[in-house]
N, C-alpha and C positions, 0 to 999 in steps of 0.2 A: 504494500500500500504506500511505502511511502516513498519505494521508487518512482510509481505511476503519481505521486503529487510533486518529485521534484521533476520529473519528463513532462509534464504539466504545463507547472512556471517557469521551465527551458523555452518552452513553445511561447507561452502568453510575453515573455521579456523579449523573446528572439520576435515576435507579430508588431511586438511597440515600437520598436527599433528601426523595424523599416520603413520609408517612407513614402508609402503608399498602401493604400487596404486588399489585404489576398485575396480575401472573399466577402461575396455579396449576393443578398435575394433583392429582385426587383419583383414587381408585381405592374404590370402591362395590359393594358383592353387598347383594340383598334378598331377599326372601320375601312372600310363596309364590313371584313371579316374573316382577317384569315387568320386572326386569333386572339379569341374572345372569354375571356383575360387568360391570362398567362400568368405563372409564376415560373420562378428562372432562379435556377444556384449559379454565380459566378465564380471560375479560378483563376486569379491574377498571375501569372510567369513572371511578367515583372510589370512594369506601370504603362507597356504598349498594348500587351501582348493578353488575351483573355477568351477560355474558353468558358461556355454553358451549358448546361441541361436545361430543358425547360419541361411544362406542363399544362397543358391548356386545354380550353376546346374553340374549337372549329364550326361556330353556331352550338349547337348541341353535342355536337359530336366531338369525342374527344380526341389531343392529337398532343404527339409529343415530338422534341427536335433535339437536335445536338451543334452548334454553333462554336466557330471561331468570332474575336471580337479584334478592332483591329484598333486601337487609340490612336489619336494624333493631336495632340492635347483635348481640348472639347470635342473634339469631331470625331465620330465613329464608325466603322463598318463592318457591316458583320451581314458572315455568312453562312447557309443554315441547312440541314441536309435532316429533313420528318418523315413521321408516318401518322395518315389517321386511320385509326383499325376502323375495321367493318362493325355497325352494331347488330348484336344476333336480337332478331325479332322473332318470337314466334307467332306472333299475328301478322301477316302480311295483308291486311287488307289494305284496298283503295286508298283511303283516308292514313293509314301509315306511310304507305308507298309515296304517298304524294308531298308528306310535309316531312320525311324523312328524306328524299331529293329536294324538298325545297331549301331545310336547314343547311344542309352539308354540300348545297349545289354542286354537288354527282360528285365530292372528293373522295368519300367511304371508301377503305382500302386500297389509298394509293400511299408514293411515295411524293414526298414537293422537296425542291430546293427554293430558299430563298434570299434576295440578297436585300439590305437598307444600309441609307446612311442618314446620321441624323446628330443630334446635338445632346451632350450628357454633361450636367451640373454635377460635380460632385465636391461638398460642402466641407468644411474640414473636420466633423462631427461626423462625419460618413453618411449623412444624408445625400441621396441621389434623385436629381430628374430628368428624362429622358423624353426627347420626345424625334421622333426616326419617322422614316417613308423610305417604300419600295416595293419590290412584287416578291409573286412567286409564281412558280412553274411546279403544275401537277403532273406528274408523269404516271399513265397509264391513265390517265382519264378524260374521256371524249368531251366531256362538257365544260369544263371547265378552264384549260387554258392558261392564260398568265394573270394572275388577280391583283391589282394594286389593293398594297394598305398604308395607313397610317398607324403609330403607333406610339401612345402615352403611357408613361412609368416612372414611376416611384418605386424606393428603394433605401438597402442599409447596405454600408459597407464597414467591413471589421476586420 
C-alpha cells in the first residue's frame, strides 16, 4: 500500500511539473448531426500532439471514434476514423423503419472518417472551449455521403 501511494504522488508531482495538461474530457453537441453530444477522453504526447476516444450518438443512434488532434496554438485539427453499430430491432414495422432511417439518415453500421478544424480556449484552471466545423465521409452507405457539422464543447483538463 504504501508503495502504490508513493507511485501515486511520483505521478501527481511529475503531472504539476509539466507544462501543459495530459488529459482531458470534453463534452460536445453539433449540428445538423453527426454527433449528438459527444463525450471525448483526451491524451496529450506533449502540448501539439493529442489523441481521443470518444462516445456519442449519431441522432439516436449510437456511435463511437478514435481521433488524432493536431494543436497549433489555439487552432486545431483533428482527424477521426468511427463506427455506428447497427441497432437490433425486433419490431421492424413501418413506423420503426421509417424514423429509424430518419434519425440515423441511412448511417446504421457503417464506418465514417472525419476531419475539422476549429478554435480551442484552454484557460489556465484547465477549463476548455471548443468550438470546430467540418465533414464526414460515411463509407458503405448509399445515403448518406459527406455531412457537414458544426461542433461546440466544453471541457476539463488535468
Amino acid at each position: 500500500m504504501k508503495k502504490a501511494i508513493v507511485i501515486l504522488l511520483i505521478l501527481v508531482v511529475a503531472a504539476a511539473a509539466e507544462e501543459f495538461k495530459r488529459h482531458a474530457f470534453t463534452l460536445s453537441v453539433g449540428s445538423p448531426g453527426l454527433i449528438l453530444p459527444e463525450l471525448a477522453y483526451e491524451f496529450s504526447f506533449d502540448k501539439s500532439n493529442k489523441v481521443a476516444v470518444a462516445a456519442g450518438t449519431f441522432f439516436f443512434v449510437p456511435e463511437y471514434r478514435l481521433s488524432y488532434v493536431r494543436m497549433m496554438n489555439s487552432f486545431e485539427l483533428t482527424g477521426s476514423v468511427g463506427y455506428v453499430p447497427s441497432l437490433e430491432e425486433e419490431d421492424d414495422s413501418f413506423f420503426d423503419v421509417f424514423f429509424e432511417e430518419l434519425f440515423s439518415y441511412g448511417t446504421e453500421g457503417t464506418t465514417f472518417i472525419s476531419g475539422t478544424g476549429g478554435y480551442r480556449y484552454t484557460a489556465d484552471g484547465g477549463f476548455i472551449f471548443r468550438i470546430a466545423g467540418g465533414g464526414g465521409y460515411f463509407v458503405g452507405s448509399d445515403k448518406s455521403g459527406v455531412l457537414p457539422f458544426v461542433q461546440l464543447g466544453v471541457g476539463y483538463g488535468f
